[in-house]
N, C-alpha and C positions, 0 to 999 in steps of 0.2 A: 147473504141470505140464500138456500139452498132454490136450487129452479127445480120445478116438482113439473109433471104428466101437464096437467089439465093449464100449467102457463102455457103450454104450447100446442096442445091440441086443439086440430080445428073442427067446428063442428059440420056434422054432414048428416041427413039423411041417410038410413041404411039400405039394402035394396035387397030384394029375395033373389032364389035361385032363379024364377023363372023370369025375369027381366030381359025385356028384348034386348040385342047388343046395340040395336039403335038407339033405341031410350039409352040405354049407360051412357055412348058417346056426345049424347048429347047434355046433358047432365055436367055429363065433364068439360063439354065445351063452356056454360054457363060458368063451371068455377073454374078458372084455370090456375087456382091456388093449388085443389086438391092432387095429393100423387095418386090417388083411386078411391074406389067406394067398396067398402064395406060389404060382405052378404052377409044376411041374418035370416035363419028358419028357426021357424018355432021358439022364440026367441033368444037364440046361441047364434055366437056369429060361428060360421062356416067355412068363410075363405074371403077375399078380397079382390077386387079386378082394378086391375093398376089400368093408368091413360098408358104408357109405354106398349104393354103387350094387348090392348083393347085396339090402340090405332094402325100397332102390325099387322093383326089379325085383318082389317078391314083394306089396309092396304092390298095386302096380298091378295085377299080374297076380292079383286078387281067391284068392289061396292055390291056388290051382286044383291037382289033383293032379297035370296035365300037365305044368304048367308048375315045381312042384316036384322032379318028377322031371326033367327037362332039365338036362344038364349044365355046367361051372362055364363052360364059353369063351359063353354066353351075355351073361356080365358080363364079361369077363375083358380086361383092361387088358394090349393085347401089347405094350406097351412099356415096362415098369418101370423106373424110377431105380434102380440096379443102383450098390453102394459097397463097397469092403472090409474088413471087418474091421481090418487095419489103419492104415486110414486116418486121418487126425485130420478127429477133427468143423469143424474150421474150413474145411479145405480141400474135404470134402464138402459143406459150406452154400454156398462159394463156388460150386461148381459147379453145386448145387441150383438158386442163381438167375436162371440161367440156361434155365432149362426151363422148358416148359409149368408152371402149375399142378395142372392137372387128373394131373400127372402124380403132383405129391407127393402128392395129397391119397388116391391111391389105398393107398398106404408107400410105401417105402424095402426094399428088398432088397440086405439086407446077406450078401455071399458071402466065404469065404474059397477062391481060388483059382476054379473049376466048382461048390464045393458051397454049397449055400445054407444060411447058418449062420441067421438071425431077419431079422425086418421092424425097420425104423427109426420113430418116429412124427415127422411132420416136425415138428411142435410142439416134441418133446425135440431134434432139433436145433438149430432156433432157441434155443434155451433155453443150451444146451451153448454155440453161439455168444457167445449174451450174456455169460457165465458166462465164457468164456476171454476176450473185448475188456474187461471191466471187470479180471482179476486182470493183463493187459498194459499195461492203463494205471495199474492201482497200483505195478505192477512201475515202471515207466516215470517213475511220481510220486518212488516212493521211488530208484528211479536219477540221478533227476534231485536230490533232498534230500539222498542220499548224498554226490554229487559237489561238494552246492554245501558239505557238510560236509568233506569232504575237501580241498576249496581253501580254506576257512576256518582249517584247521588250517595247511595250508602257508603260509599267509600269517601265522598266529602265528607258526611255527616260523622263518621267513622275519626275522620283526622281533625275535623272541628274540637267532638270530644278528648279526642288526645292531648289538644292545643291546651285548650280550656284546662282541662285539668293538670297540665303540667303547668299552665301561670296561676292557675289558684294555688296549685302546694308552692308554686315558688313566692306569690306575692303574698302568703301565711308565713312561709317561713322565717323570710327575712327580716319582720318584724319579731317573728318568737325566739328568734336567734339572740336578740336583745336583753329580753323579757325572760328568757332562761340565765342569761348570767345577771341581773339582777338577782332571780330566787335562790342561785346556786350563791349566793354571796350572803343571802337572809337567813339560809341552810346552814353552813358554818356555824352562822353564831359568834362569828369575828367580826363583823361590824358592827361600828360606833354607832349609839343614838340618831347622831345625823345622818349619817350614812344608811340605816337601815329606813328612818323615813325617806330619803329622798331614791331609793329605792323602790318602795312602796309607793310611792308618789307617779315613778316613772313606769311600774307593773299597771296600779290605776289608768296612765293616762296612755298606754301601747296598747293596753284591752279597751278603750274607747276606740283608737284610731283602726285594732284591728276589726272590730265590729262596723264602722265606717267603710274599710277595705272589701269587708264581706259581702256590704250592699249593693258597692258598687263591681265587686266581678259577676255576683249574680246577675245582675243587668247587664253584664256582656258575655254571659252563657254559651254555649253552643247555637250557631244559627243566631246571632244577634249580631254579629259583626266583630270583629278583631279588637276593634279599641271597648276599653273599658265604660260603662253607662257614666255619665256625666255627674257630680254628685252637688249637693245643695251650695251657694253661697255662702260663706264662714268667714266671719270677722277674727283677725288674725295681728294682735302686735310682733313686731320686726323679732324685737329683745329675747317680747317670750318665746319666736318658736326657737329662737338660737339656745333658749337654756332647756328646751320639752328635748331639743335634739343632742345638746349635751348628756342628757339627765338619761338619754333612751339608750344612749349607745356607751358610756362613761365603762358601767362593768365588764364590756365584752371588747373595751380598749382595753383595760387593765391585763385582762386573761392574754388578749393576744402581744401584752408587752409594746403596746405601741400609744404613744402619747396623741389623745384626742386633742384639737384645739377649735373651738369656734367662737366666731366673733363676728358682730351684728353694727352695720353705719347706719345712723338714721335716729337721731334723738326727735326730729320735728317729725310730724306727720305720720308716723308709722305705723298705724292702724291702716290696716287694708282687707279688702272681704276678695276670694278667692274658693275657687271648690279647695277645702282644705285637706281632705281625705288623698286626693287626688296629686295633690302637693308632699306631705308624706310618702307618697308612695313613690314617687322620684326620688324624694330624698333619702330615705331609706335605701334605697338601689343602691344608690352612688356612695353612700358610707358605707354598707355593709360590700360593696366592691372595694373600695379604698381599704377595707380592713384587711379584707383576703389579700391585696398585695402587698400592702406596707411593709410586710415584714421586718417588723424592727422600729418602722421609722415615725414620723408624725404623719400623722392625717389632719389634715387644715379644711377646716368648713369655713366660709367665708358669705354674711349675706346684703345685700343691701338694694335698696329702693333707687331707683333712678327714674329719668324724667321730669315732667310739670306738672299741673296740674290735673293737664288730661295726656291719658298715653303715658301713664306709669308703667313703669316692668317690675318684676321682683328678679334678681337676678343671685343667682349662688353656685357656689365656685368651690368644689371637693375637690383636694389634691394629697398626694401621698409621694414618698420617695422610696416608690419600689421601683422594679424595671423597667416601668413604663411603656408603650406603642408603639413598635415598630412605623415606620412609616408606611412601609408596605400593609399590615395590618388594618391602619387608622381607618379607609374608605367602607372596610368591609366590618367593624367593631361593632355596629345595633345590627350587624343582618341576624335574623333567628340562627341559635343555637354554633353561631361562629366564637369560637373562642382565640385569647390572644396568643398566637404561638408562643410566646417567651416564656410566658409563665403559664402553661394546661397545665405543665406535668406534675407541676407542683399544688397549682390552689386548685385544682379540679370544679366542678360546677357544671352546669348543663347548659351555659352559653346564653342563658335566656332573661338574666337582668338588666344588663344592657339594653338588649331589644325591647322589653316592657318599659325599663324610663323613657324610651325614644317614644314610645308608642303613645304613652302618658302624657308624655309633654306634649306630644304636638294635639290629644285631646282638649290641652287645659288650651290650647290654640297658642304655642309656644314654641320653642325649640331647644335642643338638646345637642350638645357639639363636645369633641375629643381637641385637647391638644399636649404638648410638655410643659410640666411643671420646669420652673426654675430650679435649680440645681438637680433637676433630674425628676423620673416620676413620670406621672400624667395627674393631668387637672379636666374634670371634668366642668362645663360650665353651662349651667340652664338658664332659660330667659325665659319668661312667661307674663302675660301682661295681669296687671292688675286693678282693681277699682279704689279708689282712696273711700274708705270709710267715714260714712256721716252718721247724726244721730242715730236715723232710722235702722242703722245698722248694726250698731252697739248695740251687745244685748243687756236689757233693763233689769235694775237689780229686784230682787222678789222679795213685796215687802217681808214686812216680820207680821209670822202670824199672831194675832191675839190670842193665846188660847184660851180665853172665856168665852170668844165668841163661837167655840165648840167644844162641846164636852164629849171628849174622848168615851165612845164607849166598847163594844164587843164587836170582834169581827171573824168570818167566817172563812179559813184560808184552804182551797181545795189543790192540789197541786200533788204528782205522784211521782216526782223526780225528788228522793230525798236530801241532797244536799240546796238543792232553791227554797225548799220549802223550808231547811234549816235558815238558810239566811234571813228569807221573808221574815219567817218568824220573828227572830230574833231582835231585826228591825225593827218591825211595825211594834213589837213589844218594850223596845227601848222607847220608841216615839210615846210610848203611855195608852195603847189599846191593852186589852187581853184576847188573845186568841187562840181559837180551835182550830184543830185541824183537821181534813178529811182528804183520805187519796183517791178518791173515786165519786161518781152520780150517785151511788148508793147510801154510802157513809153519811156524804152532803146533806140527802135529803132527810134521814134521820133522824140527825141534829137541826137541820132550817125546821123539823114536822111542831119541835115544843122549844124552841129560843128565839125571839127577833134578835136579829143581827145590825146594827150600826149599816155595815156594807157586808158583801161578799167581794173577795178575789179568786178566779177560778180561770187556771188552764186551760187551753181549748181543746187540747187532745190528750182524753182520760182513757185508763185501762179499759173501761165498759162503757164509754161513747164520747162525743162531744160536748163540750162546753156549752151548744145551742140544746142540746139534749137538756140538760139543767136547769138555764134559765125558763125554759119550756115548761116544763113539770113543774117548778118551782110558780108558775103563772097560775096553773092549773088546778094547781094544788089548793093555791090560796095560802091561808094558814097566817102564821106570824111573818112570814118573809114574802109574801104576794106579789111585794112591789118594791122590796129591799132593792137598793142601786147595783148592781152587779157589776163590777173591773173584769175585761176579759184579759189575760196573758196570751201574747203567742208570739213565737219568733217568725213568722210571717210577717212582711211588710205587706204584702203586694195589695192592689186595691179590691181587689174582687174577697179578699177575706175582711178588710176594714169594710165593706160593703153587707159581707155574711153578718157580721159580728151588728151593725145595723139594723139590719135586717130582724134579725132575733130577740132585739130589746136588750144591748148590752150599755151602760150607759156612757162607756168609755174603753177603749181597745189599747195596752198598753204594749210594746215592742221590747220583745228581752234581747239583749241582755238590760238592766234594768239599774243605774245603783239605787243605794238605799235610800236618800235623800230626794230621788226623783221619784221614785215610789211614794214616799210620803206623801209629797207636795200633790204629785197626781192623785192620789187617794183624797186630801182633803178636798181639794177643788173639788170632785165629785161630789163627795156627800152635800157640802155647800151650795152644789148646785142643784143637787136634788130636794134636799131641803126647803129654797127656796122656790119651788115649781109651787102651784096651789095642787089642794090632792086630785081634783079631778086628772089635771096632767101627768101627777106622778101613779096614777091608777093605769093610765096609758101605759 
């Protein structure tokens, strides 16, 4: 904060020309703060008589009565350094320096406007100066610490995003690496009946697990920490994920000429619940590494349960007979973006799957280890612990709907992404609705103005507004659709939108990607449920 005139002026009485210089020295004796007093005529100040050159004067002049009665313009200094009250002490000292000295040393005459408010001492200037050049240069320290903290932080945030986005395209890619020689196989048009379903089967169930993958990188985003967000509990037989993983990676062994092999111990017990997303996503690493070196050879997935009843592991064991791991390599293999000298030159990569299974694993609160395959190679081998699955955990089968106990009738599909809206459709019209379509709030509301609709399904983010825009109007509106149940879509999970979507009177919020059959099931349950509300609630 700047020090201005009036912090440091002191106040004083001013005194005229004709003031005896006895009266002045006595005055001055009273304050012995002041460096002098002020003269003012007619009310301008005039000149100033310092104690310095008042008490010479009286020295020399041996006290004499004379010369004590003579008055103050004897001493009297007619041209005072004259400052304002408002003024900042700095820019008063500036000016100061520029003067005679004889001038400060007499004060400083501090005025506000013509009136003379106190004397300055030029000492308490200086002082004031020093006082504001040191808190400008700490200011100026800490502006300069702040900033270089401030770009330190950008520059984390700056390589957080880097990170982040180079394990999102890599832990995308290496499941679509899969999921692309499946389609490239369905493309041909040279595969067998079985083979193009079990194709389709394994496109199906990689576009599940990649939308599981999705979930969880987005929860470890930039600024959320290194490891991946943790994902739900998932009930998981031994068998089948040995054949989801056969089924995933089968076409893009084929292409790279290397024979997949995997195989599953564990015929008792082997139901187990586990983040399964999270599981996937090591294990995809580890095969789609093994494929990159194999060259030529078998890749061996091997998985099995060990343990008792309590302190189960899942434990699985990728191996390939390519070059395999230096030994000098092996300690530094999951460091970020290290790759294995033997083979960079040939299987290229960014070094960064390794490090994300390690990173994974030890999420799933597990570990992840390097050694040599038997006749050559490297075997990679995870451990991760596991829970044995009980009822509660098994998911329960969904009865079989009656369908007399609802009669299909019309529904209202708004959505302005044309190929979702083909599918919906398509769907929900195989299921036995008839439906209309609208890509926008406008369309919508023109049709909901003269049809009731069974249900509405509507998007949340439309060319001309939101989703809560719709249901809103639609309220307000009244009409045939007042109080129609409305299914919100959106590929947002996060909770402050299932909250909006609340908020707004949706009467269920559904998470795309979506299949067809969960779509269904989710649509009936609604109407079912709205149906049974009495109307006062469903007027709500």
């Amino acid at each position: 904060m700047s020090i201005r005139i009036e912090d440091l002026a002191r106040p004083v009485e001013p005194i005229d020309p004709e003031t005896p210089l006895d009266d002045a020295a006595h005055r001055l004796s009273t304050r012995p703060e002041l460096p002098g007093l002020p003269v003012v005529f007619d009310g301008l100040v005039v000149g100033i008589v310092s104690r310095e050159a008042l008490l010479d004067l009286l020295a020399r002049g041996n006290d004499s009565a004379g010369l004590r009665s003579a008055n103050v313009t004897r001493v009297m200094h007619r041209d005072p350094f004259l400052v304002g009250m408002n003024e900042r002490a700095v820019v008063a000292a500036r000016r100061a320096s520029q003067v005679a000295p004889d001038r400060l040393r007499a004060g400083i005459v501090a005025a506000r406007g013509q009136a003379c408010c106190g004397v300055v001492e030029s000492g308490d200037l200086i002082r004031a100066l020093s006082s504001e050049n040191t808190a400008v240069t700490r200011t100026r320290a800490l502006d300069r610490s702040q900033a270089g903290d401030l770009q330190e932080r950008i520059r984390r945030m700056e390589t957080e995003r880097r990170d982040w986005l180079d394990m999102l395209g890599h832990e995308l890619r290496t499941p679509l690496n899969a999921l692309l020689g499946h389609a490239e196989r369905l493309q041909t048009g040279e595969a067998s009946e079985a083979e193009a379903r079990s194709s389709a089967k394994a496109i199906l169930g990689g576009c599940v697990a990649l939308d599981s993958i999705l979930t969880r990188l987005i929860g470890a985003g930039p600024g959320r920490g290194r490891r991946c967000a943790p994902g739900h509990g998932e009930t998981l037989r031994l068998k089948t994920l040995a054949m989801d993983i056969q089924s995933l990676w089968a076409a893009r062994a084929e292409e790279a000429g290397v024979r997949l092999k995997v195989t599953a111990n564990g015929a008792r017990h082997t139901d187990f619940t586990i983040d399964a997303a999270g599981l996937r996503q090591v294990v995809n690493n580890l095969v789609s590494n093994a494929l990159k070196y194999a060259g030529g050879t078998a890749v061996c997935i091997h998985l099995e349960l060990a343990g008792g009843a309590s302190g189960r592991d899942l434990r699985v064991a990728v191996s390939d007979g390519g070059p395999g791991i230096a030994d000098a390599d092996k300690p530094r293999i999951f460091e970020r973006q290290y790759r294995n000298r033997g083979a960079c030159d040939t299987a290229g990569g960014q070094g960064l799957g390794l490090y994300l299974a390690r990173e994974t694993a030890r999420a799933l609160g597990g570990e992840l280890t390097v050694g040599d395959a038997e006749g050559g190679g490297a075997v990679f081998r995870l451990r991760v612990p596991v829970r044995q699955a009980d009822d509660t955990d098994r998911p329960r089968a969904m009865p079989a709907l009656r369908r007399e106990s609802l009669e299909l009738g019309e529904l209202l599909l708004v959505e302005d992404h044309a190929p979702s809206l083909a599918l919906a459709r398509s769907t929900l019209e195989a299921a036995g609705w008839q439906v209309d379509i609208a890509f926008n709030i406008a369309q919508a509301m023109r049709r909901a103005a003269h049809k009731p609709y069974q249900a509405i399904i509507c998007d949340i983010h439309l060319p001309d507004g939101e989703g809560e825009e719709l249901i809103a109007a639609l309220r307000e509106a009244g009409g045939p659709n007042g109080h129609t149940p409305v299914m919100a879509l959106s590929a947002d999970t996060s909770e402050r939108r299932a909250e909006a979507c609340r908020r707004a009177g949706f009467r269920l919020l559904a998470h795309k990607p979506l299949q067809g059959r969960q779509l269904v099931a989710l649509l009936i349950d609604m109407i079912l449920a709205a149906g049974q509300e009495p109307p006062a609630q469903r007027a709500g």
